[in-house]
Structures are given as structure tokens and as C-alpha cells.
N, C-alpha and C positions, 0 to 999 in steps of 0.2 A: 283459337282452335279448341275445340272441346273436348271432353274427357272420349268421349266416343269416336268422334273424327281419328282419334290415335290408333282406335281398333283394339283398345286395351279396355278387357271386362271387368270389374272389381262387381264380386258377388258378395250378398251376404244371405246369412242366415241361421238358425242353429240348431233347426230339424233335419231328420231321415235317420237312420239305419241303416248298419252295411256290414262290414266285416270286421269282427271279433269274437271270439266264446265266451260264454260264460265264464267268470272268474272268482272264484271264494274264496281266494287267495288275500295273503296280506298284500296293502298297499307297497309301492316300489317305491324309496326317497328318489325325491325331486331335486333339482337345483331352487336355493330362495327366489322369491319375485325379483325379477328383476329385469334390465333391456343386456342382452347379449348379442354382438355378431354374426349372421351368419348370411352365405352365402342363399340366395333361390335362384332356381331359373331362368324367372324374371329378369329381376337385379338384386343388387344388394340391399340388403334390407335388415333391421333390427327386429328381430323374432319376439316376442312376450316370450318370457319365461311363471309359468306357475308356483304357486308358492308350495313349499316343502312340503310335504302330508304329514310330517314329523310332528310342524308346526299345530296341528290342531289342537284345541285345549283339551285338556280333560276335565271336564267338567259337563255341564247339562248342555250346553251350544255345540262341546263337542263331540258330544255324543249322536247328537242329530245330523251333524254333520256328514260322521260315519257312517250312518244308516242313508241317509240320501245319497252318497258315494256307493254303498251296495245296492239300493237300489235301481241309479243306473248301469250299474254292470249286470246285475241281476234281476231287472225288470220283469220278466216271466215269474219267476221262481216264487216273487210275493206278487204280482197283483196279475200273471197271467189266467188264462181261461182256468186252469188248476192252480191257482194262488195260492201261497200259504197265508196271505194274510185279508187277501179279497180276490174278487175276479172282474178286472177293468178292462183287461185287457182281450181283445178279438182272437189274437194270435200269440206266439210263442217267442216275437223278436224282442228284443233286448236293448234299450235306451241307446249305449254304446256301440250297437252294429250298427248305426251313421252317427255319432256323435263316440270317434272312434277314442279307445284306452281313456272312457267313461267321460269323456269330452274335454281333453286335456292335449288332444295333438293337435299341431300349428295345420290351419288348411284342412282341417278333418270337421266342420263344423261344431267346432267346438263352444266351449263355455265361458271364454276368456274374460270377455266384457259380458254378458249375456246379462246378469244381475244390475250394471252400472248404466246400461240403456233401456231400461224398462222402469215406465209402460211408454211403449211407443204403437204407431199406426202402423198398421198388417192391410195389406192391402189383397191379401186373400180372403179377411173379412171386411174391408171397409171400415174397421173403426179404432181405437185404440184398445189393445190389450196390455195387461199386466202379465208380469210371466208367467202368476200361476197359470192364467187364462193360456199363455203359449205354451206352458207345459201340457196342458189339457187337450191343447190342439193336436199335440203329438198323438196322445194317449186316442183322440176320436180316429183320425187321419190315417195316418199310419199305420197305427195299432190294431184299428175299427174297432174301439173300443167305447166305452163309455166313461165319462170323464168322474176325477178323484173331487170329493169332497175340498172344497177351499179348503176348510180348516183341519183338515184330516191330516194326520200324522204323517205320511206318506208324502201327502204334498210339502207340510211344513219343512220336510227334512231334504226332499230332492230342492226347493229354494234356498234352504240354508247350505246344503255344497256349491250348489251355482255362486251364492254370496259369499263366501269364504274365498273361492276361485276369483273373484272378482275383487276382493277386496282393497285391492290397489291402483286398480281400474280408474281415469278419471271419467267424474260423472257423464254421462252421454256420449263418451268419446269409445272410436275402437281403437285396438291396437297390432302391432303385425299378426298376422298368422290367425287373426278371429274370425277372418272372410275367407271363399274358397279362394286358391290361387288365381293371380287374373293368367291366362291364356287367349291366344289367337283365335277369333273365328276364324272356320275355313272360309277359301272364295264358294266356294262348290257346299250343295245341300248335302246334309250326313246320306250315310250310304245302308240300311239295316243289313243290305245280305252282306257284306263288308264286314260290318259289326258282327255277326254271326261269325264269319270267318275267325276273327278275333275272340270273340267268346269261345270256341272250343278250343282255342289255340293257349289263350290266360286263365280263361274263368271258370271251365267248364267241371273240373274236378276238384273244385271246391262248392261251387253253388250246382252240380248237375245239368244234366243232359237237358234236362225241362227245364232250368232254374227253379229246380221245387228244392233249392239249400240243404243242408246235412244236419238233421239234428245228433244233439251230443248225446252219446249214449245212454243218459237215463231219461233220455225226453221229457227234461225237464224246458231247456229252450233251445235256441242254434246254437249249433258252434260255430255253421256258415249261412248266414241268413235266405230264405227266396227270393227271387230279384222279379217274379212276377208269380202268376195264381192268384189261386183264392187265399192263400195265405201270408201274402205279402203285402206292398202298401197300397194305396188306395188313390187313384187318378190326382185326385188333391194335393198329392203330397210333394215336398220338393223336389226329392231325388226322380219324380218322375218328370220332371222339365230336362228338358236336354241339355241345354247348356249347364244348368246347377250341377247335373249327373256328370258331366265329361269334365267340370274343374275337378270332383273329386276323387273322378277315375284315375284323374291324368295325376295327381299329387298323391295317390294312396294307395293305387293297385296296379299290377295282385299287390293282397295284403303280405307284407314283412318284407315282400320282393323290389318294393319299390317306397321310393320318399318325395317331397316335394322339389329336393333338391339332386335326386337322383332318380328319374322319373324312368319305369320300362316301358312305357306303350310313346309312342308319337303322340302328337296334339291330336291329328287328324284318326287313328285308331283308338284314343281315349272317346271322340263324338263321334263313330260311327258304332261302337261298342252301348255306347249308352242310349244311341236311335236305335238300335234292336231288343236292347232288353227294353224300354219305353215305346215299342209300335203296337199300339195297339190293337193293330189290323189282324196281328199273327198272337198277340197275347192277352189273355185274358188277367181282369183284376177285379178288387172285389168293390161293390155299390159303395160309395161316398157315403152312407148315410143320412143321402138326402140333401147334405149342404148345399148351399150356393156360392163357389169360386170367384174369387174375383168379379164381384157385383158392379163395381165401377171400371168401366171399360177404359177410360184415363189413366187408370193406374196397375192396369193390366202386364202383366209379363211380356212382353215379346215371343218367347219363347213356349209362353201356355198355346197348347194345341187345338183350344176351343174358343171361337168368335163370339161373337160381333168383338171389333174391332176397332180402332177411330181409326184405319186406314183399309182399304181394298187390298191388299193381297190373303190368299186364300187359309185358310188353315194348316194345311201342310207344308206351307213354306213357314208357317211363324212356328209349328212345332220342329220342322227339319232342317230348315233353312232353305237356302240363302239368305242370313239374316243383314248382310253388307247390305242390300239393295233395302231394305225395313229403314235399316238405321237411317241411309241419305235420306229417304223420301220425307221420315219424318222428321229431321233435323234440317230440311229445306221448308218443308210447312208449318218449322215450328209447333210440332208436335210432339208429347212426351215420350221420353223414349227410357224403358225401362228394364232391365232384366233380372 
């Protein structure tokens, strides 16, 4: 029986943005690296734990290290449209509004391994990328930005935290809590006006009425990011596939109000919440900058909302679901099946 026949998703990834503020704040001590207990949802599972922030050296490695830790918390601040240190960035979100508490929480697409599996194949581009190149991706994507020089300080130093975070990582391997939570598909395709019910019910007085997000009040970036508009991410991006969106709704929000292990929405209210902020019938986003998604249709998301396809069912069903009926067809035809 196959990993999918169980009905059980294991996601990966370790882009998007979502809920956090900006933070200038000192780092908060960690526990050491190491595997601890703890309960999920799921099952039982041994969590990664990150290594100390105490730990970093003081010296030149860790002083970059520093600066790449601020700069995913503070991504607008140096390289948004008003940068202090350049302007790469499209909009005002913030590295850690989807790579939440600077990419360091379990199930929050975080950083865990992020360093110890790259360069690996992206199948959004079809080819093998390096991190900086998946750092970059963020920065184009998400951001609509334009990407940071390889060698550029900025870059050097958001690698050099991922690699310090990773440091104990074995080579190529993940470890708990560096994929989103696996959860249940529904039987039944997500519901948007459902999802709407749910957004003014959890979401709406943190991200707004419009989901046009709360900026902090020196408008320097978000304190609650936009979940669509022109100023949020870009059809490309992960958080806009629906299932990637509802593991991390279902493990992370609302934010501070819920955890992976103590989750406030249902399964079924985390993906009808994230088919309404992603319907792009009732919302608008802002032009891809031209990329091309998922060029190889074999290695295509299930979940991406846009065909050709190596199977007949419609677009709306692989962005909304019924994704049960996907899965048999292509695991009867021997075809790959991927999310």
C-alpha cells in the first residue's frame, strides 16, 4: 500500500509568508540541537529542536549569521521597496510571515534542514537549484521582487543562518517538523464561501476586511501580512496551492491562538479557509513576472490550479478538490502523483 493510498500528505517546502511582525528585538534562547518528544496530531513524533542562538560564535561567521537572522525577520526594513540597504523587494512582507519566528517553528515551513538538502530539483522550475537560487525564488515570487546578487552580503548572510540552523542536519535527510503537517484530505472539494465564513470568524481582524494585512505603524513592513491584492504573493507561490495553504493554517493559525499540537480550526475549515483566500475568481494577485510554473507537467503539483495536466480532470477540481478521485485515477494508471 502506498504512501497515498493511506490518505496521509507529507508536504515539503520552505517558502511563503504569513503571520508575524517585524522584530528588532534580541533573539529568545533556544533549547540545544537536539531530538525531543512531543506529542502532534498526527502521532507521536520526535520534533527537531534548533540549536541555541546563544550558541553562535562571535567572530566574523557569527556575525553574518546575525545579520541573516535579522534579515529574515526584517526583510522589508533592508531590502524592501524603501530599503535600508537596497530595494529587491516588490512589497513590504517579511521573510518570517511564512517562514514563521524567522523559520525556526516545527510545521511553519521552516529552516530546519533547508541548508543540508540543497541544491535539490524544484519542480516549479524544472531544474536543480541551490539555495541561494531558492532564496531568490522567494525574493522574485512572493515578494515580486527582483533577486539579490549571489555574492551579495545579504545573500551571504541569510545562507549562513539557514546553515548554522542546519548544522546538525544529516546531509540530504529531513527531519520532524521541517514539512508542513501531514493532514486528511477532505472527501468533498473545499467550499470558498465556507472559507469566507471562517475568515471573518479567525482571520479577519488581523489580515482585514479585504485581506489587504495591517501594516506596523511606521510602515516600515507588516505586522499582519495580505493574504491577497497587489501587495501580496504572486499565483506562483506556495502558500497559494491549497493544500500547502491549509497544512499551514491547520498547524499555525490564527497566529499565537493555535499550534500543531493544539490546533483551533478543523481540518476541513483550515481548506476551505485557504480555497477562499486562493480563489482567484473573487481575488486578485499580482503578474508572476512572467515565469513559467511548473514547465514539466509530470512533475506538476496536483494541487496547482493551472493545466495541462497528464490526467483529464478539470482545473478546478486539481485546485479545489476532490483531490481522492486524482489520486486513485493516477495511482491506477501508474501515474505520478505529487503534492
Amino acid at each position: 500500500m502506498s504512501f497515498y493510498t493511506k490518505r496521509s500528505i507529507l508536504f515539503s517546502g520552505i517558502i511563503v509568508f504569513f503571520l508575524t511582525s517585524c522584530d528588532f528585538g534580541s533573539p529568545k534562547p533556544q533549547k540545544p540541537a537536539a531530538i525531543v518528544k512531543k506529542d502532534t496530531v498526527a502521532a507521536k513524533a520526535e520534533i527537531w529542536q534548533i540549536p541555541d542562538t546563544n550558541t553562535i560564535p562571535n567572530d566574523e561567521f557569527g556575525a553574518m549569521i546575525r545579520y541573516g537572522r535579522d534579515l529574515v525577520l526584517n526583510t522589508a526594513y533592508y531590502i524592501g521597496p524603501e530599503g535600508k540597504v537596497s530595494k529587491n523587494l516588490g512589497n513590504k512582507m517579511n521573510c518570517t510571515n511564512c517562514h514563521l519566528e524567522a523559520g525556526t517553528k516545527p510545521y511553519a515551513f521552516n529552516y530546519f534542514s533547508s541548508h543540508a538538502r540543497y541544491p535539490q530539483y524544484r519542480s516549479r522550475e524544472d531544474k536543480i537549484l541551490t539555495l541561494a537560487d531558492r532564496v531568490n525564488n522567494c525574493i522574485e515570487r512572493p515578494h515580486s521582487g527582483k533577486p539579490l546578487k549571489l555574492d551579495s552580503k545579504e545573500m551571504v548572510a541569510i545562507v549562513s543562518y539557514m546553515k548554522w540552523l542546519s548544522q546538525d542536519v544529516p546531509v540530504n535527510q529531513h527531519v520532524e517538523g521541517d514539512s508542513p503537517l501531514k493532514i486528511e484530505l477532505p472527501e468533498r472539494a473545499t467550499d470558498p464561501v465556507k472559507g469566507e465564513a471562517v475568515y471573518k470568524r479567525e482571520c479577519m481582524s488581523c489580515h482585514g476586511a479585504d485581506g489587504e494585512g495591517k501594516m506596523r505603524a511606521d510602515n516600515v513592513c507588516y505586522e499582519y501580512p495580505p493574504l491577497w491584492g497587489m501587495k501580496s504573493y504572486q499565483p506562483g507561490s506556495s502558500m497559494h496551492r491549497v493544500v500547502k495553504a491549509a497544512a499551514f493554517i491547520y498547524a499555525n493559525m490564527p497566529n499565537k491562538l493555535s499550534s500543531y499540537d493544539k490546533p483551533k480550526l478543523t481540518i476541513e475549515e483550515a481548506f476551505d479557509v485557504a480555497a477562499f483566500m486562493n480563489d482567484d475568481r473573487i481575488h486578485k494577485r499580482p503578474f508572476n513576472n512572467g515565469a513559467v510554473n511548473y514547465p514539466n507537467i509530470k512533475t506538476k503539483p496536483l494541487d496547482y490550479g493551472t493545466g495541462p495536466f497528464v490526467d483529464s480532470f478539470p482545473d478546478l477540481q486539481h485546485k479545489f478538490g476532490p483531490w481522492k478521485p486524482i489520486l486513485e485515477y493516477r495511482e491506477k494508471n501508474n501515474l505520478p502523483v505529487k503534492f
